[in-house]
PyMOL Python script that loads the backbone (N, CA, C, O; Angstrom):
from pymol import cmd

cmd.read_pdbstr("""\
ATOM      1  N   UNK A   1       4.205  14.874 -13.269  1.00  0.00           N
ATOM      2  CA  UNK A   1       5.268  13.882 -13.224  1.00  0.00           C
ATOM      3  C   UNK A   1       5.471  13.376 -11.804  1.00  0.00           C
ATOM      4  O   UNK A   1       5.828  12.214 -11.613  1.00  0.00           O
ATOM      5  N   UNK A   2       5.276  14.129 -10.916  1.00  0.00           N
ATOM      6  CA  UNK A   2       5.415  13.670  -9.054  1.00  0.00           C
ATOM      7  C   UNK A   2       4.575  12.435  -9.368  1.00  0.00           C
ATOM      8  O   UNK A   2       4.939  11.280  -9.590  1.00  0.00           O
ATOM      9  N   UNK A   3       3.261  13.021  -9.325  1.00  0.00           N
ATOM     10  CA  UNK A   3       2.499  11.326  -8.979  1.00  0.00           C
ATOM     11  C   UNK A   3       2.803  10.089  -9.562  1.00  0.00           C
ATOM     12  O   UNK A   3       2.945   9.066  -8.892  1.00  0.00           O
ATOM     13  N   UNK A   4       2.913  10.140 -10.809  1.00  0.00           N
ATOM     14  CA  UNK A   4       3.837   9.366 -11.542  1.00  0.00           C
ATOM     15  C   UNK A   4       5.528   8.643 -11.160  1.00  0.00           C
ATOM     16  O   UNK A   4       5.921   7.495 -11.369  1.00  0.00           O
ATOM     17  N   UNK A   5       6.126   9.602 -10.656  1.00  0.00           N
ATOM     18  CA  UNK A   5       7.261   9.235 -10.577  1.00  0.00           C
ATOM     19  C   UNK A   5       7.082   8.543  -8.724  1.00  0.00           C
ATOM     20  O   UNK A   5       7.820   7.616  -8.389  1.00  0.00           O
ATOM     21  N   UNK A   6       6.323   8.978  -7.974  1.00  0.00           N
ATOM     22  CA  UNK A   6       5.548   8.445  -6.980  1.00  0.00           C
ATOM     23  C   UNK A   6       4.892   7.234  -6.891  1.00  0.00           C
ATOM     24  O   UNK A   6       4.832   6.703  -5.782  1.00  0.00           O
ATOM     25  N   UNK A   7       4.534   6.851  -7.570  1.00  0.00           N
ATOM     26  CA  UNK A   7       3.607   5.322  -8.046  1.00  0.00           C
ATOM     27  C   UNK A   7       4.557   4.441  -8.856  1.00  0.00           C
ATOM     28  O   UNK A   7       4.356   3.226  -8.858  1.00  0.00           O
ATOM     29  N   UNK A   8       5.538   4.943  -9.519  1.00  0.00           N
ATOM     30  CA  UNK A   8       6.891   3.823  -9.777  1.00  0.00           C
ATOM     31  C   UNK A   8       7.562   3.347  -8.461  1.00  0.00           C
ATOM     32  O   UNK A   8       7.725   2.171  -8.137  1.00  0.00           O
ATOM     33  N   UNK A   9       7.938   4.486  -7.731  1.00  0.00           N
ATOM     34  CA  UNK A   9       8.684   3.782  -6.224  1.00  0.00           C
ATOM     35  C   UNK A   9       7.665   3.102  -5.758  1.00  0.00           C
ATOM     36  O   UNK A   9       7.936   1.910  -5.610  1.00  0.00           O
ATOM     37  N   UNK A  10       6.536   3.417  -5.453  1.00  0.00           N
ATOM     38  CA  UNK A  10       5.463   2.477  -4.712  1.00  0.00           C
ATOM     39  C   UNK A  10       5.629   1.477  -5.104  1.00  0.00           C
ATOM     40  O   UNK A  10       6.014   0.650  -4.277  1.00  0.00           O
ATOM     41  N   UNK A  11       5.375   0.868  -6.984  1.00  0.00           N
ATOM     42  CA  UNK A  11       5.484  -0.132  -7.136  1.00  0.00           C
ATOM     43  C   UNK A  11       6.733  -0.956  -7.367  1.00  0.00           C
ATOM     44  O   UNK A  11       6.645  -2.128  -7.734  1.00  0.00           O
ATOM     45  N   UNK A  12       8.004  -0.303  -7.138  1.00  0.00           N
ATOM     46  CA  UNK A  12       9.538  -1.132  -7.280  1.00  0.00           C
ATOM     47  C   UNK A  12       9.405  -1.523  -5.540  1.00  0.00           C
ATOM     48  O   UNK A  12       9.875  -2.572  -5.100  1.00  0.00           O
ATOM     49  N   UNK A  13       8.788  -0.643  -4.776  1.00  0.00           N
ATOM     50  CA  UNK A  13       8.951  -0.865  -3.669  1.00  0.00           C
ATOM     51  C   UNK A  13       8.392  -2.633  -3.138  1.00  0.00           C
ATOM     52  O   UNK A  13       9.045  -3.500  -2.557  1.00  0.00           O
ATOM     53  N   UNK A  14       6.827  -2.653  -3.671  1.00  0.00           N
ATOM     54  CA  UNK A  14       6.362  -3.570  -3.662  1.00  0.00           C
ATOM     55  C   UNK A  14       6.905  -5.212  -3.749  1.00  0.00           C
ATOM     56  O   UNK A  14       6.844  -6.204  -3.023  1.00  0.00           O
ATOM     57  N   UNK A  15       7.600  -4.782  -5.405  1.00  0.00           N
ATOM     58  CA  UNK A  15       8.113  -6.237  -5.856  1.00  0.00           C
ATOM     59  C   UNK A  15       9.267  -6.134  -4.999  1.00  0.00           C
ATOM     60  O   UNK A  15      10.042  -7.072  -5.184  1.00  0.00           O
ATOM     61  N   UNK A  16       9.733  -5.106  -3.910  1.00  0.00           N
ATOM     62  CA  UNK A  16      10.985  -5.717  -3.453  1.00  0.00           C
ATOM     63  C   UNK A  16      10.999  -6.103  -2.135  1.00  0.00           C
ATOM     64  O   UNK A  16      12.016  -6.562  -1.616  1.00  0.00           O
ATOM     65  N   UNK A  17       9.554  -5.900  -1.316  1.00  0.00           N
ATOM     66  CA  UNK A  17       9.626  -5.640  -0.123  1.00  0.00           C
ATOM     67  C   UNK A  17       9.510  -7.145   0.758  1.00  0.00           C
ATOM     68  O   UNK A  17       8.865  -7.980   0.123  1.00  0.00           O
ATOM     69  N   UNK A  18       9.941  -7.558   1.896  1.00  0.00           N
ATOM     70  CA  UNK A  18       9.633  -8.806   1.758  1.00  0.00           C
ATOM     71  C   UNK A  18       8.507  -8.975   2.566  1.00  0.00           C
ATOM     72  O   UNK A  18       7.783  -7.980   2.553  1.00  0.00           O
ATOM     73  N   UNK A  19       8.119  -9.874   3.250  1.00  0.00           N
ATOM     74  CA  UNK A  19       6.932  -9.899   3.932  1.00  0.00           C
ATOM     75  C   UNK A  19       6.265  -9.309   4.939  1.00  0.00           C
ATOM     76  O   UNK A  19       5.112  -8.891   5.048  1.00  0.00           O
ATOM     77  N   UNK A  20       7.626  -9.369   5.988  1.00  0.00           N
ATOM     78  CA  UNK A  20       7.418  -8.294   6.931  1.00  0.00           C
ATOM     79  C   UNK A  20       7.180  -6.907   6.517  1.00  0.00           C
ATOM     80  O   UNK A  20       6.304  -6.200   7.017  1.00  0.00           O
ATOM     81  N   UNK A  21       7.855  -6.597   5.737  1.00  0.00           N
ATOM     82  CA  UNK A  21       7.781  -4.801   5.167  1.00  0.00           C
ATOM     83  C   UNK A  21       6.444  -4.899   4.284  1.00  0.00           C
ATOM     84  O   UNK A  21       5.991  -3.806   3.946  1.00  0.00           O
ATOM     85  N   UNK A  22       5.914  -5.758   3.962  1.00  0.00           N
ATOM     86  CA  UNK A  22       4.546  -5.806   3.542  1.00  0.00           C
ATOM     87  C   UNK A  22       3.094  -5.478   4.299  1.00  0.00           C
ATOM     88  O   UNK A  22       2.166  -4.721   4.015  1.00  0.00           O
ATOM     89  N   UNK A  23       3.315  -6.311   5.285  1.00  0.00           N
ATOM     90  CA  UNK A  23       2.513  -6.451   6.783  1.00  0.00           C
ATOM     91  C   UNK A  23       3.149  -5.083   7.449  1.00  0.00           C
ATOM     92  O   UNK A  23       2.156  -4.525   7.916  1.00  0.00           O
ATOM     93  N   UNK A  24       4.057  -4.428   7.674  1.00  0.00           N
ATOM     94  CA  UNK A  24       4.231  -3.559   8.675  1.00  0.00           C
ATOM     95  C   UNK A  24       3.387  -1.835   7.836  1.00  0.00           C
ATOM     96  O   UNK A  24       2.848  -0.914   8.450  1.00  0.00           O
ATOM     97  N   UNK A  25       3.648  -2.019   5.856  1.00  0.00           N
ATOM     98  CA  UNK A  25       2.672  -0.973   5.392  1.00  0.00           C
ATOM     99  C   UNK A  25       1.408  -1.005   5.573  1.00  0.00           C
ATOM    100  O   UNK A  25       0.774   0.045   5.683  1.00  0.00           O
ATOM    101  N   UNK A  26       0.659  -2.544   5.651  1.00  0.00           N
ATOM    102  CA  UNK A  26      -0.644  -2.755   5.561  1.00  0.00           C
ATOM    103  C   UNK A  26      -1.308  -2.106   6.855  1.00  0.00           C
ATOM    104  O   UNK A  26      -2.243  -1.305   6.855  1.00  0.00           O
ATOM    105  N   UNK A  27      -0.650  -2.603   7.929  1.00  0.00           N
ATOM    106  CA  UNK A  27      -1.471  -2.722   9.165  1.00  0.00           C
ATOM    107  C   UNK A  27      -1.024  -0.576   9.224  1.00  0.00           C
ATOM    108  O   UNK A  27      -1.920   0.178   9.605  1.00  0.00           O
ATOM    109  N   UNK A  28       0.192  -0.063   8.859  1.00  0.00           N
ATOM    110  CA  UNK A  28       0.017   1.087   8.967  1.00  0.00           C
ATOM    111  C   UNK A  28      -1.550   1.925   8.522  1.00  0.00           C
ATOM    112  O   UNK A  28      -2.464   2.485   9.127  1.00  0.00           O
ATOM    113  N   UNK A  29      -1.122   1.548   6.835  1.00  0.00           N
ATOM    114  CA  UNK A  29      -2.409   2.105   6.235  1.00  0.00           C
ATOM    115  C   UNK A  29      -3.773   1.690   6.959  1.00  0.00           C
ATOM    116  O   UNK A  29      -4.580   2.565   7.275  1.00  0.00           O
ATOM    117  N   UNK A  30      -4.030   0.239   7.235  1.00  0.00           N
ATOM    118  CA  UNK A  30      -5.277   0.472   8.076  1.00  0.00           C
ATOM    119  C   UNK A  30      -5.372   1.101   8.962  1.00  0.00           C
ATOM    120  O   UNK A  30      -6.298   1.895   9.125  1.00  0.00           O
ATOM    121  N   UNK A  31      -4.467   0.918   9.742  1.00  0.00           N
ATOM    122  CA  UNK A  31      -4.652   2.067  11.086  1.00  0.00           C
ATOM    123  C   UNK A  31      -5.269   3.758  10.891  1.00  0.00           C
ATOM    124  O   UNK A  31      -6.005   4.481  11.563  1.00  0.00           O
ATOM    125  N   UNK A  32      -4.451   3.915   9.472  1.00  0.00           N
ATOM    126  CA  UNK A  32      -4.651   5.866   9.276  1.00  0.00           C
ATOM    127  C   UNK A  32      -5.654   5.622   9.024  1.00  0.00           C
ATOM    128  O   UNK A  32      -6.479   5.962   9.872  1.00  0.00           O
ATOM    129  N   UNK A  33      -6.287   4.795   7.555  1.00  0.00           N
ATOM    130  CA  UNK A  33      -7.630   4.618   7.553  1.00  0.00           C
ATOM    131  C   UNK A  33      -8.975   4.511   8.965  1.00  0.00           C
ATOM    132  O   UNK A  33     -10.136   4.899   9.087  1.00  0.00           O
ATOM    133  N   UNK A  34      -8.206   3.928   9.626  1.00  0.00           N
ATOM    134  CA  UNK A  34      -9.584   3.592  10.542  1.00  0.00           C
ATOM    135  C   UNK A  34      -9.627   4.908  11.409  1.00  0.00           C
ATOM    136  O   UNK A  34     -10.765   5.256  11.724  1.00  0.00           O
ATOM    137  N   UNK A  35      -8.555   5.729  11.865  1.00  0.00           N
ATOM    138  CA  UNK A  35      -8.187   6.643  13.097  1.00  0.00           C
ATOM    139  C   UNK A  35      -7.948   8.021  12.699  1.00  0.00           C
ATOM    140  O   UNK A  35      -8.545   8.994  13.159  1.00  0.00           O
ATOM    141  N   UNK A  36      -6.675   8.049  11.465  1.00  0.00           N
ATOM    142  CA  UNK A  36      -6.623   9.404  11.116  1.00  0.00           C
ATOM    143  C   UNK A  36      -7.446  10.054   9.933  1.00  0.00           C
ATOM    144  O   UNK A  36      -8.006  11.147  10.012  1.00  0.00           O
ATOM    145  N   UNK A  37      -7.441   9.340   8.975  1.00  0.00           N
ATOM    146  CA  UNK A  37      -7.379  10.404   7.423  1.00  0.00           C
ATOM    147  C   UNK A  37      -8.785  10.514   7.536  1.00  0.00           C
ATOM    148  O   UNK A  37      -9.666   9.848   8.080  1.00  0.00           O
ATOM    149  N   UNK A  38      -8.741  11.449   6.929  1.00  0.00           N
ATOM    150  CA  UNK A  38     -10.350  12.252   7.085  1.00  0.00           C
ATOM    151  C   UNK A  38     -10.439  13.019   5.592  1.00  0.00           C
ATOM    152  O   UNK A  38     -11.569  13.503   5.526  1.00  0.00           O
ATOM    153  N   UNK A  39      -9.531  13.375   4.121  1.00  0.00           N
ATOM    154  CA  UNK A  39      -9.360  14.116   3.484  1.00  0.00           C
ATOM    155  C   UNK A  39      -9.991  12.818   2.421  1.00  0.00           C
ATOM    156  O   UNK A  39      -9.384  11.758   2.269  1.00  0.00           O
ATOM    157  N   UNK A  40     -11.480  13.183   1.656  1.00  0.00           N
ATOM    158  CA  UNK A  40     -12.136  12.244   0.844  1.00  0.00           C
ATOM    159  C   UNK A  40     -10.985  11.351  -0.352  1.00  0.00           C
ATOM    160  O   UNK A  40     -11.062  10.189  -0.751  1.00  0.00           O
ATOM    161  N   UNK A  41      -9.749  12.650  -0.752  1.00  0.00           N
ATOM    162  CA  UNK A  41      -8.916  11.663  -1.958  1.00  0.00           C
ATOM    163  C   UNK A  41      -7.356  11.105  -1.439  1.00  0.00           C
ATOM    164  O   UNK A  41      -6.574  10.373  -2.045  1.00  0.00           O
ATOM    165  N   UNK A  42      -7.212  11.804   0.046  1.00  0.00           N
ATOM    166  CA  UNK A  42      -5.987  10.582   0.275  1.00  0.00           C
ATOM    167  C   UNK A  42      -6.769   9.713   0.732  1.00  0.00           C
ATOM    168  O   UNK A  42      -6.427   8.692   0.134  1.00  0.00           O
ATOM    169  N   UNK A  43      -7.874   9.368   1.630  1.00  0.00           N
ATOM    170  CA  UNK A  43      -8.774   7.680   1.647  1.00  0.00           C
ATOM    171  C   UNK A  43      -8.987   7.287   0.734  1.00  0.00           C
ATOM    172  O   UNK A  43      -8.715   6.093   0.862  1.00  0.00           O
ATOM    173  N   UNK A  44      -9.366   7.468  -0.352  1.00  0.00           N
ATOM    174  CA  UNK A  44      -8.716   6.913  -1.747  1.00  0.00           C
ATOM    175  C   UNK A  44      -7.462   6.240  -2.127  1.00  0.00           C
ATOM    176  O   UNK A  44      -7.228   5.136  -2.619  1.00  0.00           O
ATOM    177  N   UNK A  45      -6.678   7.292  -1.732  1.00  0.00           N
ATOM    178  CA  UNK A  45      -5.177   6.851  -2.067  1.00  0.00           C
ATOM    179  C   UNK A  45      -4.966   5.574  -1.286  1.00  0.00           C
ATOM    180  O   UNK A  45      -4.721   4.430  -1.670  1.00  0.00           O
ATOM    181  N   UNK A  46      -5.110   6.026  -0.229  1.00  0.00           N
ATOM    182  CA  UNK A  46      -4.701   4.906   0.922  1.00  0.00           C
ATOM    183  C   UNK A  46      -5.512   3.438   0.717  1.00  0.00           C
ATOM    184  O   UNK A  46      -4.958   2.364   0.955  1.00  0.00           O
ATOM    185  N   UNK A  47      -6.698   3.533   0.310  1.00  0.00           N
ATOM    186  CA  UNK A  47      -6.924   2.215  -0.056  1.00  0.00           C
ATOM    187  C   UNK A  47      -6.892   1.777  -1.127  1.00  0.00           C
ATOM    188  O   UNK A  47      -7.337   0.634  -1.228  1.00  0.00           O
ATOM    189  N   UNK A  48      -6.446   2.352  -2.217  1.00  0.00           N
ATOM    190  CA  UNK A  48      -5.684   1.995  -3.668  1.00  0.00           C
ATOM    191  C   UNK A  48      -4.635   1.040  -2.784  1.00  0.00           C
ATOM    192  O   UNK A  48      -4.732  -0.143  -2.458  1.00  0.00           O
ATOM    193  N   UNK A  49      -3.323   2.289  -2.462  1.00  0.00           N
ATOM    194  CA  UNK A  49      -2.477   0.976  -1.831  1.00  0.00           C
ATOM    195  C   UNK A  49      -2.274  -0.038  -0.938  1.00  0.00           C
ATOM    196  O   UNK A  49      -1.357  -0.859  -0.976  1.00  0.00           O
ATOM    197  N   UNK A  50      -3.564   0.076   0.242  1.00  0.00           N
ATOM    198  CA  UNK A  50      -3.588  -1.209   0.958  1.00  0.00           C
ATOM    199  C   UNK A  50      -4.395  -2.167  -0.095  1.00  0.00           C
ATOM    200  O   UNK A  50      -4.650  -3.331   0.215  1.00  0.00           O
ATOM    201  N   UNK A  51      -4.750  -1.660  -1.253  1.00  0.00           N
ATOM    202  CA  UNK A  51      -5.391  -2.755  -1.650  1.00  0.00           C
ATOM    203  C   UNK A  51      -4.280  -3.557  -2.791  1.00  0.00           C
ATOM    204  O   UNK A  51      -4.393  -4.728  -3.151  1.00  0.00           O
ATOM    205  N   UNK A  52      -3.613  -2.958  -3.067  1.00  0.00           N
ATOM    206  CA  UNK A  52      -1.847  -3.242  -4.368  1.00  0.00           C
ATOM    207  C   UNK A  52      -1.050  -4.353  -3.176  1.00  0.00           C
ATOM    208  O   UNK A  52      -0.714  -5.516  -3.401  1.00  0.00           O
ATOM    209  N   UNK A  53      -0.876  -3.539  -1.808  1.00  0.00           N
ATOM    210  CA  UNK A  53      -0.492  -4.641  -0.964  1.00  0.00           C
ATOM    211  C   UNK A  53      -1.042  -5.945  -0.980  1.00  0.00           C
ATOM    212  O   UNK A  53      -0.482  -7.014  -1.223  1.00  0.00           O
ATOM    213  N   UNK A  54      -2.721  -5.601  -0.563  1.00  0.00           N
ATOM    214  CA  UNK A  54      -3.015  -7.333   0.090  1.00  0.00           C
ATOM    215  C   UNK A  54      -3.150  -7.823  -1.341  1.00  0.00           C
ATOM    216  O   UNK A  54      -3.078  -9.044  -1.473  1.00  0.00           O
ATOM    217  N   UNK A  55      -3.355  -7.012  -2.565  1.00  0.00           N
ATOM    218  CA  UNK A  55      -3.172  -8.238  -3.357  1.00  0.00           C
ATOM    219  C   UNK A  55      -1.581  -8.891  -3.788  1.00  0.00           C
ATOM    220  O   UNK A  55      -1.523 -10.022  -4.270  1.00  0.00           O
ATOM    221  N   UNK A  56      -0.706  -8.320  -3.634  1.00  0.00           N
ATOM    222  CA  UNK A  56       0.719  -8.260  -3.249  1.00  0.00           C
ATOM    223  C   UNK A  56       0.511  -9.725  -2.644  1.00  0.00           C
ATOM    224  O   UNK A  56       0.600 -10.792  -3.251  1.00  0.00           O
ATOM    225  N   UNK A  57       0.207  -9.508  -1.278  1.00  0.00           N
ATOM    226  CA  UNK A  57       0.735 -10.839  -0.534  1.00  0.00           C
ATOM    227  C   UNK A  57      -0.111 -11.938  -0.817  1.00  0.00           C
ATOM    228  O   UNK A  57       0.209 -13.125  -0.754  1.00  0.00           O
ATOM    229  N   UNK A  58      -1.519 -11.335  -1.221  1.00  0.00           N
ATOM    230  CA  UNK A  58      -2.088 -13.012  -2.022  1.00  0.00           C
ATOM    231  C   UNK A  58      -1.689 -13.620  -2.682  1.00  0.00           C
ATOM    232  O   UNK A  58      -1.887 -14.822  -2.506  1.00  0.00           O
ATOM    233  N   UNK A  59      -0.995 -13.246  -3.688  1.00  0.00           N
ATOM    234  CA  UNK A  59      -0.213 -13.453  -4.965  1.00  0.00           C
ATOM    235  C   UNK A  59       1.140 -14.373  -4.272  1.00  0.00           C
ATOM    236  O   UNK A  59       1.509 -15.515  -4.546  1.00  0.00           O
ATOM    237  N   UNK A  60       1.592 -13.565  -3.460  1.00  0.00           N
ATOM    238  CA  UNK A  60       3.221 -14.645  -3.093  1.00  0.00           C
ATOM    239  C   UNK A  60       2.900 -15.744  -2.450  1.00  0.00           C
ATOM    240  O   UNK A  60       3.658 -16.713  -2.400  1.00  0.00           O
ATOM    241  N   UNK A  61       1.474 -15.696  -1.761  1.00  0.00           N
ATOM    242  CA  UNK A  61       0.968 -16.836  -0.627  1.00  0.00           C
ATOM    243  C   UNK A  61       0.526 -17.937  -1.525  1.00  0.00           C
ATOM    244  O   UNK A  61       0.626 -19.119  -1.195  1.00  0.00           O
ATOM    245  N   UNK A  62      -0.019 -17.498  -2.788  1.00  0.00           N
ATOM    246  CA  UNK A  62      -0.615 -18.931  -3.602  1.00  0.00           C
ATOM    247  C   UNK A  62       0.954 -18.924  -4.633  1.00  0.00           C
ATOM    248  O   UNK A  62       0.841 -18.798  -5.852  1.00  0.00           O
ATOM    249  N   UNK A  63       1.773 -19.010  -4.255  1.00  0.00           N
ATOM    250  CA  UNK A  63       3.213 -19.224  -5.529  1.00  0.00           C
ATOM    251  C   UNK A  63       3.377 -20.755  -5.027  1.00  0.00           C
ATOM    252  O   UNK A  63       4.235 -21.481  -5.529  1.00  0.00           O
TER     253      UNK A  63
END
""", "prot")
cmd.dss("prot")
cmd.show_as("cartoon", "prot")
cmd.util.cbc("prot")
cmd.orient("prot")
């Protein structure tokens, strides 16, 4: 139920966040990606959700 109940806030978070708070998760997650995470299934994780983001802001950019 964690991961689950984990991936609902992610995604209420999403539809609520506005642009800036969009851009300030993205450029986070790339950063860990490029510098820290080293563990094969949170780099997974992490680019599941930089990828929910940038499609996030593609989506509001073509409205």
């Amino acid at each position: 139920m964690g991961a689950l109940y984990d991936m609902g806030a992610f995604y209420r978070w999403l539809e609520q966040a506005n642009e800036r708070d969009l851009a300030r998760k993205r450029d986070l997650l790339a950063h860990a990606l490029a510098y820290k995470l080293t563990e094969e299934s949170v780099i997974a994780d992490a680019k599941f959700l930089l990828r929910k983001i940038e499609e996030e802001m593609l989506a509001r950019a073509m409205r």
